[in-house]
C-alpha positions as CSV (number, residue, x, y, z in Angstrom):
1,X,17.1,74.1,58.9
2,X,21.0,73.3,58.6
3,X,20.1,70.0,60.2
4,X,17.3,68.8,58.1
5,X,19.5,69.6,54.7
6,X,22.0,67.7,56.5
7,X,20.0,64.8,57.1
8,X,18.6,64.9,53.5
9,X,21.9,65.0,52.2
10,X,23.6,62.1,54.2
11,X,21.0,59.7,53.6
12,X,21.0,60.4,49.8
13,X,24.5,59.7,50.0
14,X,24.0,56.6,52.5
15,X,21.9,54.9,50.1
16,X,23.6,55.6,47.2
17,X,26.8,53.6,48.6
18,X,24.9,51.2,49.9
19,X,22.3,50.4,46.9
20,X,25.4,50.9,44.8
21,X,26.9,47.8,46.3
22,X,24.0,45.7,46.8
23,X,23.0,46.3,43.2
24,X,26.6,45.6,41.8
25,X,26.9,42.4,44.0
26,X,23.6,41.3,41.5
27,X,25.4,42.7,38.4
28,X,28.3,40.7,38.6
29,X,27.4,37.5,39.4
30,X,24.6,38.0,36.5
31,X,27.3,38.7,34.4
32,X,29.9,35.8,35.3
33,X,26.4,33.1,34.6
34,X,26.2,34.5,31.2
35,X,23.0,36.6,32.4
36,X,22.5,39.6,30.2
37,X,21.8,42.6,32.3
38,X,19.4,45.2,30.7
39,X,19.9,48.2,33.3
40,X,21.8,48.6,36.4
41,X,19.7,51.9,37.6
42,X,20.6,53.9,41.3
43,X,17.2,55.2,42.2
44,X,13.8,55.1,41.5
45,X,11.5,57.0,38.6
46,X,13.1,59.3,35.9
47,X,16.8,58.9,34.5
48,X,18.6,62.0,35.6
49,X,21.5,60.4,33.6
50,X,21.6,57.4,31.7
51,X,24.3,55.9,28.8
52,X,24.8,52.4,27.1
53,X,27.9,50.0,27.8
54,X,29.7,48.2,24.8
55,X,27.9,45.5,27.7
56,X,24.6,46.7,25.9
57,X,23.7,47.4,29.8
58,X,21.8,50.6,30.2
59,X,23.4,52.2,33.1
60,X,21.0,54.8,35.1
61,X,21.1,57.7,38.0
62,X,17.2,58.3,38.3
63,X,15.3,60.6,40.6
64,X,14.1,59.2,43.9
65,X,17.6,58.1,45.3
66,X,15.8,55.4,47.8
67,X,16.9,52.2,46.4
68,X,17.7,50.7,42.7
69,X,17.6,47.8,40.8
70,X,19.1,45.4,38.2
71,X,17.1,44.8,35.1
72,X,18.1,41.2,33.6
73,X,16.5,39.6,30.4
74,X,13.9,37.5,31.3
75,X,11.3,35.9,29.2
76,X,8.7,36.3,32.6
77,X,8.8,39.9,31.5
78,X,8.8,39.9,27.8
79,X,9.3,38.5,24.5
80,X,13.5,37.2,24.2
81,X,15.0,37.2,21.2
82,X,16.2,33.6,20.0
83,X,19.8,34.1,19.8
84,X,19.2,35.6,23.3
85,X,17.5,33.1,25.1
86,X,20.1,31.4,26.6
87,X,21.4,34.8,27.9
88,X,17.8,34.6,30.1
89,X,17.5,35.1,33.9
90,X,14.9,32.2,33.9
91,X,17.0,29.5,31.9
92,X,19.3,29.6,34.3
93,X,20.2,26.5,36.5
94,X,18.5,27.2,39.6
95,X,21.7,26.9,41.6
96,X,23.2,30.2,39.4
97,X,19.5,31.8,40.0
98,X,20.5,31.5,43.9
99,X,23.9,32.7,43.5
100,X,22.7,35.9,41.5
101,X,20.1,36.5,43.8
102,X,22.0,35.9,47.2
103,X,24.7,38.1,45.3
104,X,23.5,41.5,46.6
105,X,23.4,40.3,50.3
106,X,26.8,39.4,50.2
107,X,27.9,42.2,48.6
108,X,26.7,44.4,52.1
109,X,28.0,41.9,54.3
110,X,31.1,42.0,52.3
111,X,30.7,45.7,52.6
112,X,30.0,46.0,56.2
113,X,33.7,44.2,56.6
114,X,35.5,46.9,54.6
115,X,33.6,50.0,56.7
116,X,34.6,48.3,59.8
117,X,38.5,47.8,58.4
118,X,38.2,51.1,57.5
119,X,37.0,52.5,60.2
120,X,39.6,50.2,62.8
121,X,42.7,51.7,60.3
122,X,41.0,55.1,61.1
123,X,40.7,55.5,64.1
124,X,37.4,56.2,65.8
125,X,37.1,58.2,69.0
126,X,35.3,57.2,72.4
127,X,34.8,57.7,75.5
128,X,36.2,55.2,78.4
129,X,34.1,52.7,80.1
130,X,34.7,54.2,83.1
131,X,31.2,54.6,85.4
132,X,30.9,57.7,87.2
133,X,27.7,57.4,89.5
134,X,26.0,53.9,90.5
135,X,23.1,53.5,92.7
136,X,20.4,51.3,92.4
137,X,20.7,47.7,91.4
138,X,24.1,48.1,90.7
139,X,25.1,50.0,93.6
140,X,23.8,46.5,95.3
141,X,25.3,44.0,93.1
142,X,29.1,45.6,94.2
143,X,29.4,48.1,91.2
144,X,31.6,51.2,92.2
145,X,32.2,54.6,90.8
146,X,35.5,54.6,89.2
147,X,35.2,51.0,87.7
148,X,36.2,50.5,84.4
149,X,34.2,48.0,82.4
150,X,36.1,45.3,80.5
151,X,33.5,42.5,79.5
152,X,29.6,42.1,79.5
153,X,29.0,38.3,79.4
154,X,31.4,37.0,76.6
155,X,31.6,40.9,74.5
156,X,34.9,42.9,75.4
157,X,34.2,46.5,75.7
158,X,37.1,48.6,74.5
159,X,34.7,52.1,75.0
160,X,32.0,53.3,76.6
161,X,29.8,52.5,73.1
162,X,30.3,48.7,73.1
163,X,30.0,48.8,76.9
164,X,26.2,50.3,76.2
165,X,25.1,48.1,73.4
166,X,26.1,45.1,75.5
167,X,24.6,46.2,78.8
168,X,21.2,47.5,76.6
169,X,21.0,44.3,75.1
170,X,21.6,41.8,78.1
171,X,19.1,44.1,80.1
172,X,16.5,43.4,77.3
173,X,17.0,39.8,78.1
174,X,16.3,40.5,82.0
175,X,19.0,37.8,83.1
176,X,21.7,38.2,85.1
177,X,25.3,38.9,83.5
178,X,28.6,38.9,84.5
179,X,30.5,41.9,84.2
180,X,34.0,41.6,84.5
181,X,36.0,44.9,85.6
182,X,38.6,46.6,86.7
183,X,38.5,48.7,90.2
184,X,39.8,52.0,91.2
185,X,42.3,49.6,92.7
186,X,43.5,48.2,89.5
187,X,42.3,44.6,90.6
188,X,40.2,42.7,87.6
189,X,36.7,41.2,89.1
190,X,33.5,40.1,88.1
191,X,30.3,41.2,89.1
192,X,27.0,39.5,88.9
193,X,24.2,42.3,87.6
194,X,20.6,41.1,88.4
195,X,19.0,42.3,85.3
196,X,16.2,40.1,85.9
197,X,15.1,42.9,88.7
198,X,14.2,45.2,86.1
199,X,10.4,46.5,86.1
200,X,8.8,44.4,83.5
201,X,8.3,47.5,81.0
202,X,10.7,49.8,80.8
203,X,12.3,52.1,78.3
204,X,14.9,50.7,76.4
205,X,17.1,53.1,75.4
206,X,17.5,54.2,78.9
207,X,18.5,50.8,80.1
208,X,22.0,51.4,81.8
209,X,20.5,54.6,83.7
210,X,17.6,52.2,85.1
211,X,20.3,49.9,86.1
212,X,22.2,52.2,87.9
213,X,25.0,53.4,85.9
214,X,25.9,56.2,84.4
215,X,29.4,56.7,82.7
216,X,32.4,58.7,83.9
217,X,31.6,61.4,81.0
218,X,28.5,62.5,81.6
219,X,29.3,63.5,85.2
220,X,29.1,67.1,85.5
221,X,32.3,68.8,87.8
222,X,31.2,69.8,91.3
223,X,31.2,73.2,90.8
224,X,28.2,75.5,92.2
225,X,26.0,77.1,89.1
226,X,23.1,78.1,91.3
227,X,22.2,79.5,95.2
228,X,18.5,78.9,96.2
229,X,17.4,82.4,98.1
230,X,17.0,81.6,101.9
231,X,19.0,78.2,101.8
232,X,21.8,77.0,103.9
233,X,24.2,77.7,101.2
234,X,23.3,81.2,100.3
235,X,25.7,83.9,101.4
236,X,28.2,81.6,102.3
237,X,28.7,79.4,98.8
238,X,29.0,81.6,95.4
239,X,28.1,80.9,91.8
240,X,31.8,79.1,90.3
241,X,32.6,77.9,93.7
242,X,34.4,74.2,93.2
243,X,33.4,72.0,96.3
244,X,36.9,69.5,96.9
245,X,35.4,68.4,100.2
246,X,32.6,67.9,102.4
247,X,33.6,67.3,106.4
248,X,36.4,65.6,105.3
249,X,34.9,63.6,102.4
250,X,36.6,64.5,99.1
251,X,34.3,65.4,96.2
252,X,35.5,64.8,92.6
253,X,31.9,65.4,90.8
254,X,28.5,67.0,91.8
255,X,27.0,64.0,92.0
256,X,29.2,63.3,95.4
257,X,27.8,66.2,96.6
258,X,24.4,64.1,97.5
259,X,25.0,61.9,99.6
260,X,27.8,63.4,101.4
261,X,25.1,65.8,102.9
262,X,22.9,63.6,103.5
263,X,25.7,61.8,106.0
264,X,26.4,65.4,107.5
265,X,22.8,66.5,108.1
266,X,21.8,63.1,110.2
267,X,24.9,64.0,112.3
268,X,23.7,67.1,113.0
269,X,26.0,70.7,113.6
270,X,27.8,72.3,111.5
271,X,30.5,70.6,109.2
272,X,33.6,71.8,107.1
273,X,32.6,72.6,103.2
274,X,36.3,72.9,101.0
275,X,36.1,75.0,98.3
276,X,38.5,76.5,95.4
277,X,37.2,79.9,94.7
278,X,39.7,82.4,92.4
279,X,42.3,80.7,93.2
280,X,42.1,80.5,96.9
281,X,41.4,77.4,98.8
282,X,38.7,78.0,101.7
283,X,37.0,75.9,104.4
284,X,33.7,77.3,104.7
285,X,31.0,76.1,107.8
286,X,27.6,74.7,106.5
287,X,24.8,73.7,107.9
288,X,22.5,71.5,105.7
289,X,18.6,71.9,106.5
290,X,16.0,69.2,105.8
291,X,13.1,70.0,102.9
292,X,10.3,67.9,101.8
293,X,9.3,66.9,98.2
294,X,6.4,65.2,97.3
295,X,8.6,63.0,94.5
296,X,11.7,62.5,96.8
297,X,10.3,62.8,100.4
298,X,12.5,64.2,103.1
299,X,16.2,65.2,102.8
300,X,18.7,67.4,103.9
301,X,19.7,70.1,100.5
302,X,22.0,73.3,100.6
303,X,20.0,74.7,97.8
304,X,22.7,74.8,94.8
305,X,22.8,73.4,91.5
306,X,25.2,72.2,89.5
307,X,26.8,74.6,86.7
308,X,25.2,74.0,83.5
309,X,27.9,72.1,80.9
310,X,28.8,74.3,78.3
311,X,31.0,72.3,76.3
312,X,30.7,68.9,74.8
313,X,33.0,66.3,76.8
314,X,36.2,65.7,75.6
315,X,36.9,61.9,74.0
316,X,38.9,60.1,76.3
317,X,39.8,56.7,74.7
318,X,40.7,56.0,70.6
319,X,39.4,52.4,69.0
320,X,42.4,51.6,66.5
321,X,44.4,49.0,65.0
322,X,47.0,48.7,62.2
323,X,46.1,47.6,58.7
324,X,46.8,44.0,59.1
325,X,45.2,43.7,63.2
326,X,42.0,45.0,61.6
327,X,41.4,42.3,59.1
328,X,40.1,39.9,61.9
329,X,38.6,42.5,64.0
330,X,36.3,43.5,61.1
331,X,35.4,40.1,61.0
332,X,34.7,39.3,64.3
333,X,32.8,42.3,64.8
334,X,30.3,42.0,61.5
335,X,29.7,38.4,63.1
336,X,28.8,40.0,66.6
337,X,26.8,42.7,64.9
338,X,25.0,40.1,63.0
339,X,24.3,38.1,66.0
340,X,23.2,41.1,67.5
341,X,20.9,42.1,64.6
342,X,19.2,38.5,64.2
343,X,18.8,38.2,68.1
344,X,17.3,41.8,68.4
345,X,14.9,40.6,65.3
346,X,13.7,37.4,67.4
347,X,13.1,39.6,70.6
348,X,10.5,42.0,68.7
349,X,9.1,38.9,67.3
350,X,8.6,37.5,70.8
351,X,7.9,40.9,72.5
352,X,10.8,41.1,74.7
353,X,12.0,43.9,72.5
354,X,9.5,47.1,71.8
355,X,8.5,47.4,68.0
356,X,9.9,50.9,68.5
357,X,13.5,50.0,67.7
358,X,11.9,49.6,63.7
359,X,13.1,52.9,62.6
360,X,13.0,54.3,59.2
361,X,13.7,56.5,56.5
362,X,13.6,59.8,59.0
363,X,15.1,58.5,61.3
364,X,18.3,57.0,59.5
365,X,18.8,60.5,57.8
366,X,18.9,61.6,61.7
367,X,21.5,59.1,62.5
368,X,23.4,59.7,59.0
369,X,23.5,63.4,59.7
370,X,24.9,62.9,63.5
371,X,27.4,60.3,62.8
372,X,28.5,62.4,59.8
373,X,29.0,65.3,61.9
374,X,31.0,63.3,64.6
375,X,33.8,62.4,62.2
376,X,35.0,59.8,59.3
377,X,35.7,57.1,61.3
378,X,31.7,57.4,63.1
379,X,30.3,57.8,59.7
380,X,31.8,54.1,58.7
381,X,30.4,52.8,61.6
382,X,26.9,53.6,60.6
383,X,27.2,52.8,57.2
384,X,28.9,49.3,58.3
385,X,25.7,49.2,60.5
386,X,23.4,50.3,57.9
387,X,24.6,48.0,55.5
388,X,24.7,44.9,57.4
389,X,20.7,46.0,58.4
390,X,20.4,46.0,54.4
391,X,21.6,42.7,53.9
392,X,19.5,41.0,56.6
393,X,16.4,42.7,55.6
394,X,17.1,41.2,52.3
395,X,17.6,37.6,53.7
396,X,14.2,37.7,55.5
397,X,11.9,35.3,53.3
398,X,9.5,37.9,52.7
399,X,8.4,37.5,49.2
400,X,9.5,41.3,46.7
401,X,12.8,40.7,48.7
402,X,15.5,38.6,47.7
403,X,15.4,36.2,51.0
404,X,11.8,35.4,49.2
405,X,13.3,35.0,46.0
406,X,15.5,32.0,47.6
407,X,12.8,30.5,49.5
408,X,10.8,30.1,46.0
409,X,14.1,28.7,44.6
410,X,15.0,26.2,47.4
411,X,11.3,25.0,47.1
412,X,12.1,24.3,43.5
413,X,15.0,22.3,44.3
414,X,13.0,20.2,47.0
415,X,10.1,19.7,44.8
416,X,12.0,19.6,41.5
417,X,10.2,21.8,39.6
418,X,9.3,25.8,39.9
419,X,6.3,26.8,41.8
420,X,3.4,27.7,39.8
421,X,2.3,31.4,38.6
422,X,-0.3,31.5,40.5
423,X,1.6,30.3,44.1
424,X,4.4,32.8,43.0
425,X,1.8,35.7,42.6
426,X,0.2,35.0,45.9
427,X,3.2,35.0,47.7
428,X,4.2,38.5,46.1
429,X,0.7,40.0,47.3
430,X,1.6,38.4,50.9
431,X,4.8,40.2,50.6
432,X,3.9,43.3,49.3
433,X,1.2,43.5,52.3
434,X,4.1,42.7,54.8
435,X,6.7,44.9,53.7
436,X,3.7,47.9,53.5
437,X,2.7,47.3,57.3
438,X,6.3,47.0,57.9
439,X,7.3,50.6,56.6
440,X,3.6,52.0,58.1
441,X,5.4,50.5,61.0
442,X,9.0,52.4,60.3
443,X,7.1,55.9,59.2
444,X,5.3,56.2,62.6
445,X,8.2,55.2,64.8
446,X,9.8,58.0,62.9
447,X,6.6,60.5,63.2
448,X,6.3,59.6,66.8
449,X,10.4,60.3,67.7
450,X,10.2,63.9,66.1
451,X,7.2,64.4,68.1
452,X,8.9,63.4,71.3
């Protein structure tokens, strides 16, 4: 229950920052064309609080914190007083009408810079790119455990986050990409990964583990949590046993563990097993013995598991830079984000991306709640995300948004003239009709993800 107030209460706040912004960005540019603004309300439905400015704007908190608006005079929308008309939205030059309305965008983009300075100046934890277990295609294409990722195509990748964003996104692509990295050996080479080996459907989010890779961090530590009855392990391994070795072989992660007995069962005999047990270091004789699995075939097992992780890993690598550094990392990265965000738009457009990356208004409260929880610096980075979503959603030339808004106005300044009522009103029913199967869209990607 904690959770869902949680998520509740984040995206509340979320939006409020966000609309806030986007809102204000309209506002002032209103303002500076002379523009008299009416009301500058943060949510939707009943005033919860309202008061006048000496501005004679009607400033409002209402009740359904999921957006807001800017109310401007406007003779479309009522009768204007003479001495007013002037101060009109629609007397404006259509070069200032653009500017207001392209105001709000800019404001989040302008926004998304700030959170990302702020977040840099911060600090915000990681974990290293560091993989722990390949196999697979990138077990072929050279990839070895202990590699440190450094650059997927043309992105550096400073943590283990960009590192995953990248590799998701280039294996969405299915083309091969370079991936330059750094070896156990401290040499820097590049590796070719043959993304366009991929199964033609696969699930997204779980690109990098279809690949082959699976980062240092979520390695689990070769100790023993479980002895199957009656296998070659029980009697002779114990639950907290920490295997170091396997005939010879050292074993830094239960995921060693594998392979190395596959290696001493086809030699067949006995073979050496190194343990650390209460302080003690023994060498303990094992035999491995062959079972059969309908899902994995045959193999040689000693019938343990790993112990189950009871604490959360331990961030391993810090994403910070001083005041002044920031200033062009925050740019460059709102520019890569944005590239990101366009490109992943074209891909669902073309079906190389699955419309289930639409997410909505559940599923950002998730995301809210979560980042919030994993620290200040986290909780920028989503809003810097979130807001940068807001302002290309806004751009789209949807008419109802502000992207259709320009559209209309940059047809006026080809044709010289506005376009009529009645093309204006049409285009507002196409939009409306978009934007509705666009949320139906949002909702039941939401539905769906709570159900899974």
């Amino acid at each position: 229950m904690s959770d869902v107030f949680g998520s509740i209460w984040w995206l509340i706040v979320s939006i409020g920052v966000l609309v806030t912004f986007h809102e204000f960005g309209h506002f002032w540019v209103a303002r500076r064309c002379g523009v008299k603004v009416l009301r500058f309300s943060i949510g939707f439905g009943k005033a919860l609080w309202s008061r006048h400015g000496k501005d004679g704007t009607e400033y409002v908190i209402a009740a359904i914190p999921l957006g807001g608006y800017v109310k401007m005079l406007d003779e479309r929308e009522g009768d204007v007083a003479p001495a007013d008309v002037s101060h009109a939205f629609n007397r404006q030059s259509v070069w200032q009408r653009i500017a207001i309305v392209a105001a709000g965008p800019i404001a989040n983009l302008l926004l998304c810079v700030t959170l990302l300075w702020a977040m840099f100046v911060v600090g915000r934890p990681d974990f290293a790119p560091t993989i722990g277990r390949v196999e697979g295609i990138a077990a072929e294409a050279g990839f070895r455990t202990g590699d440190t990722l450094l650059k997927v195509g043309e992105r550096d990748t400073p943590t283990w986050s960009e590192a995953a964003m990248a590799l998701t996104t280039a294996a969405m692509d299915r083309a091969p990409i370079a991936v330059q990295v750094r070896n156990v050996d401290d040499d820097i080479v590049t590796r070719t990964l043959p993304l366009s080996r991929l199964p033609a459907s696969f699930e997204e989010m779980r690109a990098i583990q279809i690949v082959g890779l699976s980062p240092r961090h979520y390695t689990l530590p070769a100790v023993v949590g479980k002895i199957e009855a009656g296998t070659a392990a029980y009697g002779i391994l114990i639950e907290g046993d920490r295997i170091t070795a396997i005939d010879g072989a050292s074993v830094s992660s239960f995921d060693d563990i594998g392979p190395l007995v596959q290696t001493l069962g086809r030699s067949g005999g006995e073979g050496m097993v190194e343990v650390e047990r209460n302080g003690e270091r023994l060498a303990l004789p094992l035999q491995p013995r062959q079972r059969t699995e309908p899902d994995r075939g045959t193999y040689w097992a000693l019938g343990i598991a790993p112990q189950a992780r009871t604490t959360v890993p331990e961030y391993d690598a810090m994403l910070r830079y001083g005041p002044i550094a920031a200033i062009p990392v925050a740019l460059r990265e709102t520019g890569t984000m944005f590239r990101d965000s366009v490109a992943m738009i074209g891909r669902m457009f073309s079906g190389r991306a699955s419309a289930k990356n639409v997410s909505g208004p559940i599923t950002i409260a998730r995301y809210a709640n979560a980042s919030a929880q994993l620290g200040l610096a986290w909780f920028l980075n989503f809003l810097a995300l979130l807001s940068l979503s807001l302002a290309i959603i806004n751009l789209m030339p949807i008419p109802v948004l502000d992207g259709g808004h320009l559209l209309y106005y940059l047809i006026e300044l080809v044709k010289g003239s506005p376009l009529s009522e009645r093309a204006m009103a049409a285009g507002q029913f196409v939009g409306l009709a978009l934007l509705a199967s666009l949320m139906g869209l949002a909702f039941y990607n939401d539905i769906l993800g709570l159900v899974r």
